[in-house]
C-alpha positions in Angstrom: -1.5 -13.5 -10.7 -3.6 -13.0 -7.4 -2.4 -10.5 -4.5 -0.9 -12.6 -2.7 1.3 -14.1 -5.6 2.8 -10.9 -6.5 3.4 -10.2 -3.1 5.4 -13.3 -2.2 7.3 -12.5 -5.2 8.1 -8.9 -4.4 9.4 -10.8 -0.9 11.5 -13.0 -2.5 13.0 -9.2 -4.7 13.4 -7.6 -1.3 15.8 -10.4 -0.5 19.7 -8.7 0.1 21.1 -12.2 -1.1 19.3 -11.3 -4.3 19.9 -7.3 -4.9 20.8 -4.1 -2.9 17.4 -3.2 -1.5 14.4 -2.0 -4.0 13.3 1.6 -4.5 10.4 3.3 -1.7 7.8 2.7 -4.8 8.5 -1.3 -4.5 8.3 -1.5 -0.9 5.1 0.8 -0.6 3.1 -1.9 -2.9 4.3 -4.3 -0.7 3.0 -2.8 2.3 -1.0 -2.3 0.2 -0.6 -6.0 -1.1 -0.1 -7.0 2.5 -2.5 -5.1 4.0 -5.0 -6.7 1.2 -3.8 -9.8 2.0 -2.7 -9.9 5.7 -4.1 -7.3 7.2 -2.7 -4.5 10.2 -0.8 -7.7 11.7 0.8 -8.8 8.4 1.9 -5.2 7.5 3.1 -5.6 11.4 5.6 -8.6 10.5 6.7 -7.1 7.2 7.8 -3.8 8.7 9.3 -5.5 11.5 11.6 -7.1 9.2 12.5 -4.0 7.1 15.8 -2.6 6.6 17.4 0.4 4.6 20.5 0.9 2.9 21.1 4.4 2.8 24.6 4.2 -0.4 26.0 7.7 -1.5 26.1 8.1 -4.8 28.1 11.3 -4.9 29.0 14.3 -2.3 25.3 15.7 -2.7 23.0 12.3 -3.4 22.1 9.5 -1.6 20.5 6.3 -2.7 17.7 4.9 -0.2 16.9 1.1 -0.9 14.8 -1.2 1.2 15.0 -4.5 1.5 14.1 -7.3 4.9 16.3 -8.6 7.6 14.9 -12.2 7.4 15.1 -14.5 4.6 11.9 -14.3 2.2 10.9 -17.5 2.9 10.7 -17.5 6.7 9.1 -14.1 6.2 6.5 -15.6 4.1 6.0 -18.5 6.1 5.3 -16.0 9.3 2.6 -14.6 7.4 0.4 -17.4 6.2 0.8 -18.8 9.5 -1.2 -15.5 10.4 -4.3 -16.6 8.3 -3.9 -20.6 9.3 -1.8 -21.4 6.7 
């Protein structure tokens, strides 16, 4: 799979239709594959889509997940229309 492959996949994971939110490790390789692939102004549009769901899990822990506010595919749309398509 190329960059941008797994990155339009981990999208489509940080959907909240699909799951809770993923861990900081998840979103973190999204931000390098879109850098890689998109650049400042793609890492731009991803964070201005993010989101975090902040759960307790008991009295002393809480359970940050992150997923986007958008669904994957218009969020992946946005960003190849940074490169032309």
């Amino acid at each position: 799979m190329t960059a941008k492959e797994i990155l339009h996949r981990l999208i489509e994971g940080f959907s909240p239709y699909l799951s809770c939110g993923v861990p900081k490790v998840y979103w973190d390789l999204a931000i390098t594959f879109t850098g890689e692939v998109y650049g400042s102004k793609g890492i731009d549009l991803l964070e201005s889509t993010h989101a975090i769901c902040n759960d307790a899990t008991d009295a002393r822990n809480t359970k940050i997940l992150h997923f986007i506010d958008l669904p994957p595919t218009e969020l992946i749309e946005s960003l190849e229309a940074l490169n032309g398509g």
